[in-house]
C-alpha positions in Angstrom: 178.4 300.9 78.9 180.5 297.6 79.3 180.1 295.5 76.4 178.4 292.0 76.6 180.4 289.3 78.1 180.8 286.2 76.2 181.0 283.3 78.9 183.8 281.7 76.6 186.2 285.1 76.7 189.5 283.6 77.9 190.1 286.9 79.5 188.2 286.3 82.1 188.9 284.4 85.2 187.4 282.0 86.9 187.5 282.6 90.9 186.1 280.7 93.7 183.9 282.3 95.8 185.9 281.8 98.9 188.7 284.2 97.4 186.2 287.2 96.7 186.9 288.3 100.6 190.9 289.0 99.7 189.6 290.8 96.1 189.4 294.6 96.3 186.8 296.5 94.6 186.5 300.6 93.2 184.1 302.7 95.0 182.8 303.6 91.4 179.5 301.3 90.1 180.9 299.4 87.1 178.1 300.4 85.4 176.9 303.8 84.2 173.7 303.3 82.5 170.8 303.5 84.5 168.6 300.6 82.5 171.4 298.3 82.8 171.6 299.0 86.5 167.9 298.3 87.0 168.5 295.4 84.9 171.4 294.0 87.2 168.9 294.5 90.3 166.3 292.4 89.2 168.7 290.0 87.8 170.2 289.8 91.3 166.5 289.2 92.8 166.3 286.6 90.3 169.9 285.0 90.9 168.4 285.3 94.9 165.2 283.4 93.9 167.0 280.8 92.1 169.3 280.1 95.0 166.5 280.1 98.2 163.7 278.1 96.2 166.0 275.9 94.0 169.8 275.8 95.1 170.3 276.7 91.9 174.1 278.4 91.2 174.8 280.6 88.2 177.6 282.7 87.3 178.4 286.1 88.6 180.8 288.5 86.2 182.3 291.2 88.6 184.8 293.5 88.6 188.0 294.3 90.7 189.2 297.4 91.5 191.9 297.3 89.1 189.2 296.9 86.4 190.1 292.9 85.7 186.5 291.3 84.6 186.4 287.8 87.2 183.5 284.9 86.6 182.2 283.2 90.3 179.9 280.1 90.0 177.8 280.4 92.9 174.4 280.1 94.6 172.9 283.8 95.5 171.2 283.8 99.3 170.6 287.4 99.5 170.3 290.2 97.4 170.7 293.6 99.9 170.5 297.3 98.9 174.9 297.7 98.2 175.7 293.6 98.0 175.0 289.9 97.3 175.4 287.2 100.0 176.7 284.6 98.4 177.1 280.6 99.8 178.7 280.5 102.6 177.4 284.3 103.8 180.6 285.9 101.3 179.5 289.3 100.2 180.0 290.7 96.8 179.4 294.4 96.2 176.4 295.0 93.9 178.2 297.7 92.6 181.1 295.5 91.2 178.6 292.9 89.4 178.6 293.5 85.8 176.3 290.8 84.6 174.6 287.3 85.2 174.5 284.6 83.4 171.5 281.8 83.9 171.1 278.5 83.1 
């Protein structure tokens, strides 16, 4: 199980969402426990809730293929059975999102 991320970890970079298209992801799900992964799909119906009825943005943790931990602040449209649409109709593979964080 990944640890919790602390939104003040300077290991982790800040992207825009317009550069997630060029990132490459791992066929693998980030996550491995199955409560955390029920957990991440209602957070993503949440995150998708937030961003039709408010406009609200949040930050997405995600990682890359090469297993670098990446922050996007961003407004959820969607939430589909393997991604996110994201503002601007960018996808983000569910399977890459390691947390939320709301506000």
């Amino acid at each position: 199980m990944i640890p919790e991320l602390k939104t003040t970890d300077a290991q982790i970079e800040t992207v825009d969402k317009d550069v997630i298209p060029t990132l490459r992801f791992s066929q693998e799900d980030v996550l491995t426990d199955p409560a955390a992964i029920k957990r991440r799909r209602h957070d993503a119906e949440r995150a998708t809730t937030l961003g039709n009825a408010y406009h609200g943005k949040l930050d997405i943790y995600f990682q890359t293929e090469d297993g670098s931990t990446k922050r996007v602040y961003t407004t959820v449209w969607a939430t589909h059975e393997e991604y996110l649409t994201l503002k601007s109709g960018i996808s983000l593979p569910l399977r890459a999102v390691v947390s939320f964080d709301f506000y």
